[in-house]
C-alpha positions in Angstrom: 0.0 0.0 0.0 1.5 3.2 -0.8 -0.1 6.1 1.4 0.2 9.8 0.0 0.6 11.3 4.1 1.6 9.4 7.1 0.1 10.6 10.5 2.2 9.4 13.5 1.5 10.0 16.8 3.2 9.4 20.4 -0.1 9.0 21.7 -3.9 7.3 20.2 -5.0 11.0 20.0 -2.5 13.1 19.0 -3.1 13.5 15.4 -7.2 13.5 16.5 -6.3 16.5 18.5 -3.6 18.4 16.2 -4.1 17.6 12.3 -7.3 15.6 11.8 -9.0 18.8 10.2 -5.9 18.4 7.5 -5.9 14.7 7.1 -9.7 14.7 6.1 -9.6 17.7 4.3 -7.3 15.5 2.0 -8.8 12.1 2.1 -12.2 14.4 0.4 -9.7 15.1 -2.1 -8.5 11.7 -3.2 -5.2 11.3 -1.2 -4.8 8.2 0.9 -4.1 8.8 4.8 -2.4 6.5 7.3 -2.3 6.7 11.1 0.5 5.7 13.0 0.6 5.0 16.8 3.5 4.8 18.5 2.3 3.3 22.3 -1.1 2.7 23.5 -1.3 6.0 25.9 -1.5 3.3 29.2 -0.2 6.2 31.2 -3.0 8.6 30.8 -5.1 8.6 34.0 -8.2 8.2 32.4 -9.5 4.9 30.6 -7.1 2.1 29.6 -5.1 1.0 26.6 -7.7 -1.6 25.9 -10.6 1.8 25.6 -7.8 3.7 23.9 -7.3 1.0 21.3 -11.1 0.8 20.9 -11.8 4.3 20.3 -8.4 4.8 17.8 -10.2 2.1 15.6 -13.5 4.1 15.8 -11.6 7.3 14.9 -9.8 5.7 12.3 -13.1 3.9 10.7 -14.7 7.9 10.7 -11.9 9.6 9.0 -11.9 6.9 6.0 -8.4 6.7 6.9 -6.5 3.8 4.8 -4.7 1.9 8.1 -3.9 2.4 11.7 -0.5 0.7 12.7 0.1 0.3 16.2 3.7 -0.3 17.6 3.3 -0.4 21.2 6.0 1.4 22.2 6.2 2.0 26.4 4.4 5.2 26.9 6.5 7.2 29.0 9.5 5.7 27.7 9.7 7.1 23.9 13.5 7.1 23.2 15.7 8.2 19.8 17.7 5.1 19.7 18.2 2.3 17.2 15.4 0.1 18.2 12.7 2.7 17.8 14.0 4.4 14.5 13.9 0.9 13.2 10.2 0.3 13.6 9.7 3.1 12.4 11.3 2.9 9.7 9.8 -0.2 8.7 6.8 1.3 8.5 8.1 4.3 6.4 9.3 1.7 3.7 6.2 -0.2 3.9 3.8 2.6 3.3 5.9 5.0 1.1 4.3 8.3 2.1 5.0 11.2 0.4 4.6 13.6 3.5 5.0 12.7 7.5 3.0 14.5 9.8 4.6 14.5 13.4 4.1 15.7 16.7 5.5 18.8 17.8 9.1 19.5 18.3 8.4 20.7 22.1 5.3 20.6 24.1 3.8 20.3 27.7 3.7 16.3 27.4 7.9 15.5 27.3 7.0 12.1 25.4 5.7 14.5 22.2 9.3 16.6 21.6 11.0 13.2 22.2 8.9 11.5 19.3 9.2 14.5 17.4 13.0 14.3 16.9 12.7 10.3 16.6 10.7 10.5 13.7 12.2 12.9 11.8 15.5 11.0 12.0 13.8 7.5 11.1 12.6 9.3 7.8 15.9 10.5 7.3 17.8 6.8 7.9 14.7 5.3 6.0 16.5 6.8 2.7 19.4 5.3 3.5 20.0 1.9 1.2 22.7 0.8 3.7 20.4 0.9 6.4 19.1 -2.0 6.2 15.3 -3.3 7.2 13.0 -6.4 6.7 9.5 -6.8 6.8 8.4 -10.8 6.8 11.5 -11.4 5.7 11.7 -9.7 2.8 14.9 -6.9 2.2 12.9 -3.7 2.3 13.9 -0.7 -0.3 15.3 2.5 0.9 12.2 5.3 1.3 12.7 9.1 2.1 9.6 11.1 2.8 9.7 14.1 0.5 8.5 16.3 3.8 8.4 15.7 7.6 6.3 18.1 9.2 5.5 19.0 12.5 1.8 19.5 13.8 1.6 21.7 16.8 -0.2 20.4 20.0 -0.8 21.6 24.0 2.0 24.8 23.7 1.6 27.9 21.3 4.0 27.4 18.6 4.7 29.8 15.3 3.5 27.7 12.7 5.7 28.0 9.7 2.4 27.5 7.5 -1.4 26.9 8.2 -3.7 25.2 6.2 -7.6 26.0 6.2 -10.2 23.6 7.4 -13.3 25.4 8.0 -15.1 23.2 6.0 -14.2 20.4 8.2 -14.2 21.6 11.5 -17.4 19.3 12.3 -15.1 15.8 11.3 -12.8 17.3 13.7 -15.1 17.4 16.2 -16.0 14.1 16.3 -12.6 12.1 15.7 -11.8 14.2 18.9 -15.0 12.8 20.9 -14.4 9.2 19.4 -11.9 9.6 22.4 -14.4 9.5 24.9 -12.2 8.2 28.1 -9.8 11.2 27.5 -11.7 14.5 27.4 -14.8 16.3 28.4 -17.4 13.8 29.5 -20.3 15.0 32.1 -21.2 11.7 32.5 -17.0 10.1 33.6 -16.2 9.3 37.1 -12.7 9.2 36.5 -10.4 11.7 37.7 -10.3 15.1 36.4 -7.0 15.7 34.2 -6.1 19.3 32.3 -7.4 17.7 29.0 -11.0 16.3 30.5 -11.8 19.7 31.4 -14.4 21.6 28.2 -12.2 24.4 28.5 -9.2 22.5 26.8 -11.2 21.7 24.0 -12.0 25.5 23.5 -8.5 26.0 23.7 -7.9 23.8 20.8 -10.4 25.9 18.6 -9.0 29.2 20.0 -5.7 28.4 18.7 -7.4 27.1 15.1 -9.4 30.2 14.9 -6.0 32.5 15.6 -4.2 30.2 13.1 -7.0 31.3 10.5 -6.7 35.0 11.3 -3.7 35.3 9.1 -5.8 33.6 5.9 -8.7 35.2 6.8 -10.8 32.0 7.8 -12.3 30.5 10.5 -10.4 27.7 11.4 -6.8 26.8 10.4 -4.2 24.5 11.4 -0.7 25.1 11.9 2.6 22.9 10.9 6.7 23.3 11.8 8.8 22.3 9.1 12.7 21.7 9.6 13.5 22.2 6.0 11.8 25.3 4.3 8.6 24.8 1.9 9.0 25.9 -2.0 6.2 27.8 -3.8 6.4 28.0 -8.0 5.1 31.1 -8.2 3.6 34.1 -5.7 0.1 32.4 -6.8 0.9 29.5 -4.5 0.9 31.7 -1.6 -2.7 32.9 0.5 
């Protein structure tokens, strides 16, 4: 299967939370999304990695998206070393995406900077032909991403671009509730956490509505890039 964009995540609902407005803004227009997890969240306080893994499919089943891989990584213990980049870049050969969506480069959560500059190596080994990986046995060919870009989560980041998703502000909305054990439920008993509360999903809009001040929309969502982005012409440019 060769995927157009690659979604990976630290977390089950990062990319819900961050870049979903983008990821089904372009699955309406024809391009094939994957979702990549790296752990099952079993730290978060709320719910278990059993829910988690539950409510990932459900989100993945709403946004049409072409796979989920899970590569149940220890939560909490996200590291840049050899073992992880290799997964990683299994995947990255397997899939072939053209663009990899990230999580941010620093944030409140320390797993999501961690996982930020582990992926964004892996894509850069994954072009490597002398780095060598196998899936079921097989040699794998050498695959470099043509972009890696950062989504921006919990802390207010300059984005180096936005992208507008007004028109799907409603899809986000609901991959973010497929997550039911994580955020604002009246009806939970768990404990509360800074992300159950209904003020942190405000937050989340807040930040998409500044975002889509500078493009004059509604909603917008914002992405870090290492390497700059290339326009043909000033046409290309909002």
């Amino acid at each position: 299967m060769k995927l157009d964009i690659l979604a990976v995540g630290v977390h089950p609902d990062d990319v819900e939370l961050s870049c979903s407005g983008t990821l089904v803004k372009h699955i309406a227009m024809g391009k094939s999304v994957g979702l990549l997890d790296l752990t099952q969240g079993e730290l978060g306080t709320r719910g278990s990695a059993d829910i988690r893994m539950q409510e990932a499919e459900a989100a993945m089943r709403y946004m049409k998206a072409a796979c989920r891989v899970q590569l149940q990584f220890k939560d909490g213990a996200i590291e840049n070393n050899f073992q992880h980049q290799q997964a990683i870049i299994e995947c990255v050969r397997e899939y072939r995406p053209d663009i990899v969506l990230c999580n941010a480069p620093e944030d409140r959560h320390p797993d999501h900077g961690r996982a930020a500059a582990l992926v964004a190596d892996a894509c850069f080994y994954s072009g490597l032909p002398k780095r060598v990986s196998h899936r079921n046995g097989i040699a794998q060919a050498a695959w470099r991403p043509k972009a890696v870009y950062h989504y921006i989560q919990d802390v207010f980041l300059k984005p180096d671009f936005v992208i507008d998703v007004t028109a799907f502000i409603e899809q986000k909305r609901a991959l973010i509730t497929c997550f039911k054990s994580q955020f604002y439920n009246p009806q939970s008993t768990e404990p509360e956490t800074p992300i159950s509360s209904p003020f942190f999903l405000q937050s989340i809009e807040s930040k998409m509505a500044l975002y889509g001040r500078a493009l004059g929309v509604a909603y917008a969502e914002g992405f870090i890039t290492r390497r700059y982005p290339g326009v043909n012409t000033f046409s290309d440019l909002i």
